[in-house]
Structure formats: structure tokens, C-alpha cells
C-alpha positions as CSV (number, residue, x, y, z in Angstrom):
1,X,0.0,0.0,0.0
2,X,1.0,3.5,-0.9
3,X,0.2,6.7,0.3
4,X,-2.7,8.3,-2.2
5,X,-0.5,11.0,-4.1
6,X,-0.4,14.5,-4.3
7,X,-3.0,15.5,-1.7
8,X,-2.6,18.5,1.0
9,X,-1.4,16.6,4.4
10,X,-2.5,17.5,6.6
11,X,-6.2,18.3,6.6
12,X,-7.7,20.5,8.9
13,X,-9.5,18.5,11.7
14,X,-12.6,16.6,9.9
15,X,-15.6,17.7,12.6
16,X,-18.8,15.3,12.4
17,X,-21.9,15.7,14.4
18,X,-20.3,13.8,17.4
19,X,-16.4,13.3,16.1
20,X,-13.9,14.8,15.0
21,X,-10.9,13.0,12.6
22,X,-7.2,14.4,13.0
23,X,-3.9,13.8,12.1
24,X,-2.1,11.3,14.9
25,X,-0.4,12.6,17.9
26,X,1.8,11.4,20.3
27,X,-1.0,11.4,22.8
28,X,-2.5,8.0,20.9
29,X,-0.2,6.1,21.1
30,X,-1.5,4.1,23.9
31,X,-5.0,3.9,22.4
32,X,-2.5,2.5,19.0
33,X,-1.1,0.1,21.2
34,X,-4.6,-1.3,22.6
35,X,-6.2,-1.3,19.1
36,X,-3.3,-3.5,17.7
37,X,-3.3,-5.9,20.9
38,X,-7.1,-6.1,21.1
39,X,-8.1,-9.9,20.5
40,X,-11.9,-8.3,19.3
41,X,-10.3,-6.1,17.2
42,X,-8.0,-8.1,15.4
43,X,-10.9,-11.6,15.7
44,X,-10.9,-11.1,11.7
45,X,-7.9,-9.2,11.0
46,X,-5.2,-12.4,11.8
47,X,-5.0,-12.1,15.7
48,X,-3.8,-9.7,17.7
49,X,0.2,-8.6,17.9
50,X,2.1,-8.6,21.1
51,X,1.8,-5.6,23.4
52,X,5.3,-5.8,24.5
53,X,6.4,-6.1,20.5
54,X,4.0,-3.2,20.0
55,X,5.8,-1.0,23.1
56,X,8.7,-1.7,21.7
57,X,8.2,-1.1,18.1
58,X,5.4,1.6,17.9
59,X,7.1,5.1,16.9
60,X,6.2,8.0,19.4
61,X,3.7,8.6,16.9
62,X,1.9,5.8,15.4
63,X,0.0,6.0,11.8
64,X,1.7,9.3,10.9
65,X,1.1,9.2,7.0
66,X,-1.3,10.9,4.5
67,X,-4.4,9.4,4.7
68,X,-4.5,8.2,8.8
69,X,-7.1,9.4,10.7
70,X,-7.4,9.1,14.1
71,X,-11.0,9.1,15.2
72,X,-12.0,11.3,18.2
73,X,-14.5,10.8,20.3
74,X,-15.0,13.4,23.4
75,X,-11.5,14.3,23.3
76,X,-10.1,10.4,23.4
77,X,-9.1,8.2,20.3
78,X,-11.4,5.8,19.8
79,X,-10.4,4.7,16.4
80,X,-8.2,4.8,13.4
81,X,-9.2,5.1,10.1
82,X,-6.6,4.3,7.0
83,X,-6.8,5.2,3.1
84,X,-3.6,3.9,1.4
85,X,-3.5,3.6,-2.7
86,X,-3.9,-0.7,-2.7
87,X,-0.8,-0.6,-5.2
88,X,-0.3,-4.2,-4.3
89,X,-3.8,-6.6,-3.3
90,X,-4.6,-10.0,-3.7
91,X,-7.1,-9.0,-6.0
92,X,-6.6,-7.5,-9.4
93,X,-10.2,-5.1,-9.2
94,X,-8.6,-3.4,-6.1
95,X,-5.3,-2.4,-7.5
96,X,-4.4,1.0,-8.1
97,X,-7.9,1.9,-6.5
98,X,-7.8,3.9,-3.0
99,X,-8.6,1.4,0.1
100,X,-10.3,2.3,2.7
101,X,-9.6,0.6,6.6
102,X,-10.7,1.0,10.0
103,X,-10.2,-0.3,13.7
104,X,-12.4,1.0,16.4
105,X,-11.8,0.4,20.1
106,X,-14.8,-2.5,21.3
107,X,-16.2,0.0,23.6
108,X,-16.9,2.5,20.6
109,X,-18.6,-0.5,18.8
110,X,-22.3,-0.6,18.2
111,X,-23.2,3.3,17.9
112,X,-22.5,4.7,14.1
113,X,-19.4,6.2,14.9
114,X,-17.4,3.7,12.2
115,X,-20.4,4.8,10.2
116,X,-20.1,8.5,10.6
117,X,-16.1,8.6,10.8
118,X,-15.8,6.6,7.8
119,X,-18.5,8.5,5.4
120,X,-16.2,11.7,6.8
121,X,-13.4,10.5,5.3
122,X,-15.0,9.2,2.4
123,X,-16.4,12.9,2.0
124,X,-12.9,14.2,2.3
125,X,-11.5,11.7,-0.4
126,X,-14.4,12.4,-2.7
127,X,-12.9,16.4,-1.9
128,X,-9.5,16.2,-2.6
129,X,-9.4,13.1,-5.3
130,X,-12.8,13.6,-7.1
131,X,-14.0,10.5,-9.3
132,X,-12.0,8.3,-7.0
133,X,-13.0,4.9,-6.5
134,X,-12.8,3.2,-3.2
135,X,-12.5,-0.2,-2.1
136,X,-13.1,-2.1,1.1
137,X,-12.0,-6.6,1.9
138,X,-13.0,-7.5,4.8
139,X,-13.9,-11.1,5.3
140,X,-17.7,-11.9,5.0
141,X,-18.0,-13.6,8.4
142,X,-17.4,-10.3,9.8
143,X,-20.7,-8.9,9.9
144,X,-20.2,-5.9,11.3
145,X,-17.9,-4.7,8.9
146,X,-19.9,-5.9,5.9
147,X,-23.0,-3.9,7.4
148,X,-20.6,-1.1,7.4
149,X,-19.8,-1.7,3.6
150,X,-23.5,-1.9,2.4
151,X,-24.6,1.4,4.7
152,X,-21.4,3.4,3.0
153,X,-22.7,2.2,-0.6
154,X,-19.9,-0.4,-1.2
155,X,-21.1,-3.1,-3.4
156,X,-19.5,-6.4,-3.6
157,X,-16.9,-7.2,-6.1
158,X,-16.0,-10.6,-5.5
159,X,-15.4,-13.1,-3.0
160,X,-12.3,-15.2,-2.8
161,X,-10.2,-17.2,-0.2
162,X,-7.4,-15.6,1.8
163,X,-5.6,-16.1,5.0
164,X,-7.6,-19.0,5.9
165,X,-11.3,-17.4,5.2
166,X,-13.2,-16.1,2.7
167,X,-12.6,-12.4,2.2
168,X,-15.3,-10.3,0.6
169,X,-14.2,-7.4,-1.7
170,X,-16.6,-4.0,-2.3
171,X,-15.9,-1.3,-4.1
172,X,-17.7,2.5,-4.1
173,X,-18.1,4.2,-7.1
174,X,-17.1,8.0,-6.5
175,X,-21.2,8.5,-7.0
176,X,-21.9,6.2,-4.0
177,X,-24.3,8.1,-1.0
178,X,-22.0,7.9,2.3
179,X,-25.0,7.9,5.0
């Protein structure tokens, strides 16, 4: 995965009706470090990694590239939100296409705020890399995340076997509602 090319980094903060998506600080890192060791999180995602391999290895500022969004909640991270130019996928309909990934914290799960944080940054895409398309694999047991793909207007693709499961590809065209 690549960064997504000539676009203005960063953004001004990206205020929603309750969130607000920012550039990463040093002040997340600890909310990095529980989102990468969370066994929930990660349930689909491969398992979780080490804490004490992510204390060690984490830079003082974690997802620091264009295209990272941490996802604010009340003043505290709750989430991260990543698009990254898929340059390289498994699956030949998603290269070269922008890719869109998220990990909220279990405790934010359940009330529209992957909705809401991720049709933000869909808007902002949409604003700085009009006509864009956008895809989304997650794998198809996850239900949650493929709710998440239908309410943002990501329509599937294909399915296809990966890492042990099948993995369900979407894709938004740059028309697509974000609701």
C-alpha cells in the first residue's frame, strides 16, 4: 500500500456531528497500542500482535502518514481510520484503487461512529481526489464490517479465499451516498 499521491497533508481536523478526525499525535499512542493488541479487534484481522512487541516497536507517533485518521471521540481516540492507494492486493479489481480501513476500540462498537467517521473521510477523499473509487476486503463472516460496507454504498466485487477465510471485496463508485 502507498500513500494516495499529491494530496494536502495534513487536513484540517474533519468535525462530524459527534467526532472529529485528526492527524495522529503522540497522545495516541496508547490507544494505538490497545487497538493493535485487542483480541476483538483483530478476531478477523489475523489475531492480535504482542503488546510488548507493540511497546517496543510503535514510533512515538503511530500511523503518521497521509491518509490516517485518528477518530475522536469526546476528546479520546477511539479509532483509526486508514486510506492507502492498494498498489499491491490479492485482488486484481482493487489495484491501483484507494482502500479504505478501520479499527475502532470495542467499547466505541455498536453506535454509528465507524459509520459516521468513515463516510467523513470518504467525504474528504471524494474532496480532494474527485472521481476516486474506493474499495473495502474485509472477510464476509465479519458482519459488522460488511453492514458497514453496504450502509457506505460499497457493493461487492467478488469473493475469494485468503488467510484461511473467505474475504469479501466492495468497491464505491465515487457516486456512491456515504449515510
Amino acid at each position: 500500500m502507498e500513500d494516495l499521491g499529491p494530496v494536502a497533508w495534513p487536513p484540517e481536523p474533519i468535525t462530524t456531528e459527534r467526532l472529529v478526525l485528526r492527524e495522529p499525535e503522540p497522545r495516541d499512542r496508547a490507544t494505538f497500542v490497545e487497538l493493535l493488541a485487542s483480541p476483538e479487534v483483530h478476531t478477523y484481522l489475523g489475531g492480535p500482535r504482542s503488546r510488548d512487541e507493540l511497546e517496543r516497536d510503535l514510533p512515538v507517533v503511530p500511523g503518521q502518514w497521509p491518509g490516517s485518521f485518528v477518530v475522536e471521540l469526546d476528546g479520546s481516540m477511539i479509532g483509526n481510520i486508514l486510506l492507502r492507494r492498494a498498489t499491491v492486493h490479492r485482488r486484481p479489481a482493487a489495484v491501483g484503487k484507494a482502500d479504505l480501513g478501520y479499527l475502532f476500540l470495542p467499547r466505541a462498537w455498536g453506535f454509528g461512529y465507524a459509520t459516521e467517521a468513515c463516510a467523513a473521510a470518504l467525504g474528504w477523499l471524494a474532496g480532494v481526489l474527485p472521481g476516486e473509487p474506493v474499495v473495502l476486503t474485509t472477510q464476509s463472516a465479519n458482519v459488522g464490517s460488511m453492514r458497514l460496507a453496504a450502509k457506505l454504498g460499497f457493493t461487492e466485487v467478488e469473493r475469494f479465499e485468503a488467510w484461511g477465510a473467505e474475504q469479501w471485496l466492495g468497491m464505491r463508485s465515487p457516486a456512491a451516498p456515504a449515510s
